[in-house]
C-alpha positions in Angstrom: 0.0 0.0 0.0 1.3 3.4 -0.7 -0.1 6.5 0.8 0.3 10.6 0.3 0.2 12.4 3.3 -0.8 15.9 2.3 -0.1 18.9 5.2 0.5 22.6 4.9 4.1 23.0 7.2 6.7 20.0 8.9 8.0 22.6 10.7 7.9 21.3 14.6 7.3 24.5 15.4 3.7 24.7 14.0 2.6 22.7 16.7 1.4 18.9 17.0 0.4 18.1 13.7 3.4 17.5 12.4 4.8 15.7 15.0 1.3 13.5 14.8 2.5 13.2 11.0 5.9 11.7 11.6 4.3 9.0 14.5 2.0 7.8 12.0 4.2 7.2 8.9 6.9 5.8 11.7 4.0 3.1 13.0 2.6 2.6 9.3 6.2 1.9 8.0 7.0 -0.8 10.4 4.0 -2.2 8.7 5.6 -1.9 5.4 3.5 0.7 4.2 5.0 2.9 1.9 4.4 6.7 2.6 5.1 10.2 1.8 4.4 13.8 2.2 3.9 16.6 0.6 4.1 19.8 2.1 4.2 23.7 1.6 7.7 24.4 3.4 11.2 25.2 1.9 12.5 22.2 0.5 16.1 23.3 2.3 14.8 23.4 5.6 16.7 21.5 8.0 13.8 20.0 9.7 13.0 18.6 6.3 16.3 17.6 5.7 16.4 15.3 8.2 13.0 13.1 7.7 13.3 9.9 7.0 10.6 9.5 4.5 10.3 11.3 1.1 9.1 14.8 1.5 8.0 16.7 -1.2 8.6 21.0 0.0 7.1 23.2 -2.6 7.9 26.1 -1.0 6.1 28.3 1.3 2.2 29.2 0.2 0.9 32.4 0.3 -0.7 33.7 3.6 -3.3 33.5 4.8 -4.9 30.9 3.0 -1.0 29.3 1.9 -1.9 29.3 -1.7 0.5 27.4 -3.8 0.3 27.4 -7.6 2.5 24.4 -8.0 0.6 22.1 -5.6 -2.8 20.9 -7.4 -0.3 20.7 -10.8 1.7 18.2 -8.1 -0.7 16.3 -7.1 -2.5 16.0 -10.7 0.7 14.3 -11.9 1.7 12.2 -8.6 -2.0 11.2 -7.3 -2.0 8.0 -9.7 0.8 6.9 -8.0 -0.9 6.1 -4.5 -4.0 3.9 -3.0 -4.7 6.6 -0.1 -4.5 10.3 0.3 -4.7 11.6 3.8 -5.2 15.6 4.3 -3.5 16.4 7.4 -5.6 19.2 8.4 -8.1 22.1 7.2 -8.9 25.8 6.4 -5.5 26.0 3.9 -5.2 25.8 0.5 -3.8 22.4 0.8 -7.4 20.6 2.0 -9.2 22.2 -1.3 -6.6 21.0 -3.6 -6.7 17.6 -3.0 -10.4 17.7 -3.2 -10.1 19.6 -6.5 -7.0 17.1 -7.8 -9.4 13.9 -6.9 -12.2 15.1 -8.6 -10.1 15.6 -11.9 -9.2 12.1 -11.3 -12.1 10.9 -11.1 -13.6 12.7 -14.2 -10.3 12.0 -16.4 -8.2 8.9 -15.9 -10.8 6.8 -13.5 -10.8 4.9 -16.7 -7.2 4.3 -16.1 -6.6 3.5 -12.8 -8.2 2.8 -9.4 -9.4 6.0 -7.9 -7.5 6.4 -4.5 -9.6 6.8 -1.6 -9.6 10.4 0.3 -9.6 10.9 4.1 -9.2 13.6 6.1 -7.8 13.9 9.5 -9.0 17.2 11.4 -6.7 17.3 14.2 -9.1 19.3 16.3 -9.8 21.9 13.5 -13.4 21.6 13.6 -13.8 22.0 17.5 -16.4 24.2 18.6 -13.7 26.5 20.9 -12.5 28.0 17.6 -16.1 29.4 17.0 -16.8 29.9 20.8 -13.2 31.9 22.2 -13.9 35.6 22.5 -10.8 36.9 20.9 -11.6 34.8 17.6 -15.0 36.6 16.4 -14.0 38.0 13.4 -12.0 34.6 12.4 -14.9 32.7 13.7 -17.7 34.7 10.8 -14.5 34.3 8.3 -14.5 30.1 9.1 -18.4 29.9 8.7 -18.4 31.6 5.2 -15.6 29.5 4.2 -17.2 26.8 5.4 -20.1 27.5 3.4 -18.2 28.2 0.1 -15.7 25.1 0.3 -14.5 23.5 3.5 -18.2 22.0 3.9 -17.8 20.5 0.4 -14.3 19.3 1.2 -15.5 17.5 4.6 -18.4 15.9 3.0 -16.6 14.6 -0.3 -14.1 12.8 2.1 -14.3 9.4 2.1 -14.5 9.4 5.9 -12.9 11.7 8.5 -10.3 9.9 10.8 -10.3 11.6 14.6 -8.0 10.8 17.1 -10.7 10.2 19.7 -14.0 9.9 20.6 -14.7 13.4 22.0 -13.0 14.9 18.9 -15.6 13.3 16.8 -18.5 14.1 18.8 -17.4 17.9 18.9 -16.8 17.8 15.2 -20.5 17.7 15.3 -21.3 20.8 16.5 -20.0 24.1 15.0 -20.9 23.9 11.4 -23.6 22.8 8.8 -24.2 21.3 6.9 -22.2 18.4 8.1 -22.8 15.0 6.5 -19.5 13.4 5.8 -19.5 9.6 4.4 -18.0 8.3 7.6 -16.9 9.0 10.9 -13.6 7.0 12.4 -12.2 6.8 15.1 -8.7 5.4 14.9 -6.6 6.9 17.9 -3.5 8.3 17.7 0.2 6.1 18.7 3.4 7.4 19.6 6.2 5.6 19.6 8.3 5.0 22.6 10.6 7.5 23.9 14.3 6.7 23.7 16.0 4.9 26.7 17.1 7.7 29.3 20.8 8.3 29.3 23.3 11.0 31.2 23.7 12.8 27.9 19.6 13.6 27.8 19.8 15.3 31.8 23.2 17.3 30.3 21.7 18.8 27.6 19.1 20.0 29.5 20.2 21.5 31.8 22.5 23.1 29.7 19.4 25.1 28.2 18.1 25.5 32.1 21.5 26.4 33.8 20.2 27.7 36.8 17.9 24.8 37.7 20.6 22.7 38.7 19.2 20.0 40.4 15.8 21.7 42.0 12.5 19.5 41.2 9.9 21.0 38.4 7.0 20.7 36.6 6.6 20.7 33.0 5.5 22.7 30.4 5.9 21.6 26.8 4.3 23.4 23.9 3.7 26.3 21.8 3.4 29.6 24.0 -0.1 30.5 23.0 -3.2 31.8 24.4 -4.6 28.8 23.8 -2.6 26.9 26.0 -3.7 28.3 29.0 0.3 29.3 30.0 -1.3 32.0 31.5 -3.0 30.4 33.9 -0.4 28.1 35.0 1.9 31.0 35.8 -0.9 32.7 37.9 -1.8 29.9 39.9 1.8 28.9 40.4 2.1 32.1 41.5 -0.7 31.9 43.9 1.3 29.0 45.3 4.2 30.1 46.0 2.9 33.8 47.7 0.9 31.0 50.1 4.2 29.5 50.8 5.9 32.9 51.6 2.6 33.7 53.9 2.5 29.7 55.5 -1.2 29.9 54.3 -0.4 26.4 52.5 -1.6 23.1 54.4 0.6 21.2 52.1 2.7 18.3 53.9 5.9 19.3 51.3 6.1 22.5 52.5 10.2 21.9 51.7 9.2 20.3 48.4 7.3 22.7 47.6 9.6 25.5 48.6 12.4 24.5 46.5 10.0 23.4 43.2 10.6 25.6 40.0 9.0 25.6 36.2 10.2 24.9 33.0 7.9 26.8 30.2 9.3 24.9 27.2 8.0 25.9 23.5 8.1 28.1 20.6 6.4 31.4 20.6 8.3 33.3 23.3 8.8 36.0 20.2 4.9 36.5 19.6 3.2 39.5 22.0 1.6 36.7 24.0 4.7 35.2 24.5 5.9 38.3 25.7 3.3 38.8 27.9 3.5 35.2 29.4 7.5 36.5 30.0 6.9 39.6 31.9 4.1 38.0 34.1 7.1 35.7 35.3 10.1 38.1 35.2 8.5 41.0 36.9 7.5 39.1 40.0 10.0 39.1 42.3 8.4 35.8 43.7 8.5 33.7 40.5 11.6 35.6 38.3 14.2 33.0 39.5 11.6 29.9 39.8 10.2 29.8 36.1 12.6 29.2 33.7 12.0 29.6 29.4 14.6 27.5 27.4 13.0 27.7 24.2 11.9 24.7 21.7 13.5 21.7 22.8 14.6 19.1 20.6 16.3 16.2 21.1 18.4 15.0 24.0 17.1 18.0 25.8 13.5 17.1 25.3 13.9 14.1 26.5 15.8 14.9 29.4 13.3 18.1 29.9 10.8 14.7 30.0 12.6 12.4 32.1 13.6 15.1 34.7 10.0 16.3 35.3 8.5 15.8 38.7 5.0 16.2 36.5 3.4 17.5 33.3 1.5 20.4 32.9 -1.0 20.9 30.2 -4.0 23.7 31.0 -5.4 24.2 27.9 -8.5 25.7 26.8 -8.9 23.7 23.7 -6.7 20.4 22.7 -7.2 18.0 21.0 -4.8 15.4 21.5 -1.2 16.6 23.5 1.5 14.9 21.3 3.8 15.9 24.4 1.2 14.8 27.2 1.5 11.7 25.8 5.0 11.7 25.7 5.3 12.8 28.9 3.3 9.6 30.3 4.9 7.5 27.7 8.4 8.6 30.3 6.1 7.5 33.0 5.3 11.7 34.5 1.9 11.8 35.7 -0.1 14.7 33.9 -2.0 17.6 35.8 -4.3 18.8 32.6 -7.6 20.7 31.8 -11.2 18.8 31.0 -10.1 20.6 27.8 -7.7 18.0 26.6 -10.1 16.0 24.8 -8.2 12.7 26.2 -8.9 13.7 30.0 -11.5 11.1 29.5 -8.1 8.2 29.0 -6.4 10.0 31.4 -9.2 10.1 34.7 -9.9 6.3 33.9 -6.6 5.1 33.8 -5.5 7.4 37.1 -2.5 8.8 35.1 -3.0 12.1 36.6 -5.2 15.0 37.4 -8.3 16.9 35.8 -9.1 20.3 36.6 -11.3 22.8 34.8 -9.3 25.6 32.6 -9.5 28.3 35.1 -7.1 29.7 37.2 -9.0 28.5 40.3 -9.1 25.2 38.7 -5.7 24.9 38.0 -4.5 26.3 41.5 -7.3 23.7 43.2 -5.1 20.9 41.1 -1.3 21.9 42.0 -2.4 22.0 45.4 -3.9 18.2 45.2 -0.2 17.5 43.6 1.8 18.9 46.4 -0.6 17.1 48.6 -0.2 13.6 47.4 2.4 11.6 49.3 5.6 10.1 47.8 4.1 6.8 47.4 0.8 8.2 45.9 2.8 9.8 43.0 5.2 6.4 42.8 1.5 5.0 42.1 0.4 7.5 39.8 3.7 7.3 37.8 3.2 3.4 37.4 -0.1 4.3 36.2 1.0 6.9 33.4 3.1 3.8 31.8 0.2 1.8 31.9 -2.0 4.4 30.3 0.2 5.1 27.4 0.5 1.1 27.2 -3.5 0.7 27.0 -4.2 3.7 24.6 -1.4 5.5 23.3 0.8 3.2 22.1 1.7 3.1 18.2 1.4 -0.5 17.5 -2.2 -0.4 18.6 -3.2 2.7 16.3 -1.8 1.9 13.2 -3.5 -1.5 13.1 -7.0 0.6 13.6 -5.8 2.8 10.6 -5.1 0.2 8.6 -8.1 -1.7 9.3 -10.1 2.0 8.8 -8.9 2.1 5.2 -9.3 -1.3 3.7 -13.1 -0.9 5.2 
């Protein structure tokens, strides 16, 4: 079987759907499926450089919509040469062309050749948040026109959709109509196991966090956006450690606690909310030498970032899966997340962490719980984390449901 993955950026900045991207090809190789991508970055890229699979860059579309003259002429020539097209995706250029490029198949060369079948995978792109978040009102009246002029008739030309989970698909539902795609599948999302923890992965982290040394933390890994909730995290944190100064905490690890710091790791420091998140932390007296920012991590250093981790920390107001929430429990760290990750659900039944609402009372109500928990209570919850990755996260398990999803 040979399949085209279709997505607007591999950078690893952009966020998770790329790195969802490079799991699935990785599990659907092992399988010895053939696979590769085609994407709107520069071909010289580094991060392209160094994929494993054939990548097709075409250069960088044109914003907003990352128009690209030279990728419906691509995939009129190349399409013939796959069983499957999967659109990594929506609201770009690159979703409409495929549709466009399949329907030319279909009407020209059908007669010539099996017509390849055409799913889509949303990544979270059709939940309701987008349409709901106050600061997204004018984006939210540009996504309903477009979806009345042509993501609608993308979605429901789709052979199915492919969501990652079962709350994904049911809030697919919700935001836009008409909505009537073929078929609805849910066919998880694996990632494969972390590398082995070695001395080198602790060294090169702390050489982007110097003046941790050898202090416990919590984890933040991700883009700095508003969406993330960063915010919140840095208030409540704050909160915590002004009740530690005032002894109004009735934590047990009052020395645990005292000594805890946290790494903000991710792109997006540069953007005015990543500035914003920066100042909150620098210009507190209280928190300037407790929170640290070390950029993107990559690597040894992510890994090490991973492995070091007392716990990870994901308050989001909208995700839909949390490539490095799942990573994190994959290197057995309990996660402290919002009912916003739309795998809390995974996460409450297996006992792999703690659910809070996305508020900052919520998330201050949750780190308190933490610090509360004795040492043999997080020893539990850390077995648990393995387990849960294990039971739904692994890769193995996900690629045999994707598979099975498109011979059905």
């Amino acid at each position: 079987m040979k399949i085209l993955h279709v997505i607007d950026k591999m950078n690893p900045e952009t966020g998770g759907v790329c790195r969802a991207v490079r799991s699935i090809i990785t599990g659907l190789s092992e399988k010895n499926v053939y696979n590769e991508v085609v994407c709107l970055d520069l071909p010289e890229a580094p991060f392209i450089q160094e994929l494993s699979f054939s990548t097709h860059a075409l250069g960088y579309g044109k914003r907003p919509w990352a128009f690209h003259p030279k990728l419906i002429p691509w995939l009129n020539k190349n399409i013939p040469r796959f069983d499957v097209i999967v659109v990594h995706g929506l609201w770009l250029f690159h979703s409409y062309a495929v549709k466009k490029s399949i329907q030319r198949f279909k009407q020209y060369q059908s007669a010539k050749g099996k017509v390849p079948k055409f799913f889509i995978m949303p990544h979270g792109m059709l939940d309701p948040y987008f349409q709901k978040a106050s600061g997204r009102k004018l984006k939210a009246i540009r996504n309903w026109i477009y979806w009345k002029i042509i993501e609608g008739s993308v979605i429901n030309s789709a052979d199915a959709l492919l969501f990652t989970c079962n709350e994904e698909r049911r809030l697919a539902r919700e935001p836009f109509q008409p909505y009537y795609p073929k078929q609805e599948t849910v066919i998880g999302l694996g990632i494969e196991r972390p590398p082995t923890f070695n001395k080198a992965m602790s060294e090169a982290f702390h050489e982007r966090c110097p003046g941790l040394k050898n202090a416990p933390y919590l984890l933040y890994l991700g883009r700095i956006h508003e969406k993330k909730g960063v915010d919140l995290l840095i208030n409540a944190f704050g909160q915590i450690v002004k009740e530690i100064g005032s002894s109004e905490s009735n934590s047990d690890n009052q020395n645990e606690i005292a000594s805890l710091k946290l790494v903000i790791a991710g792109p997006g420091g540069e953007t005015s909310y990543g500035q914003k998140i920066w100042q909150m932390a620098s210009e507190n007296v209280k928190l300037k030498d407790r929170i640290f920012f070390p950029g993107m991590l990559t690597g040894d250093a992510k890994w090490g970032a991973f492995y070091g981790c007392d716990a990870f920390v994901l308050p989001s107001h909208q995700e839909n899966f949390g490539v490095a929430m799942v990573e994190a429990l994959a290197c057995s760290k309990p996660v402290l997340i919002s009912n916003q990750v739309n795998i809390w659900k995974e996460i409450k039944e297996t006992g792999a962490g703690l659910i809070t609402e996305d508020s900052m009372e919520g998330i201050h109500v949750m780190l308190c719980k933490w610090f509360n928990l004795s040492g043999d209570e997080k020893m539990v919850m850390r077995h648990k984390a393995k387990l849960c990755y294990e039971k739904h996260f692994a890769i193995a398990s996900a690629v045999k449901v994707l598979l099975n999803a498109i011979k059905d």
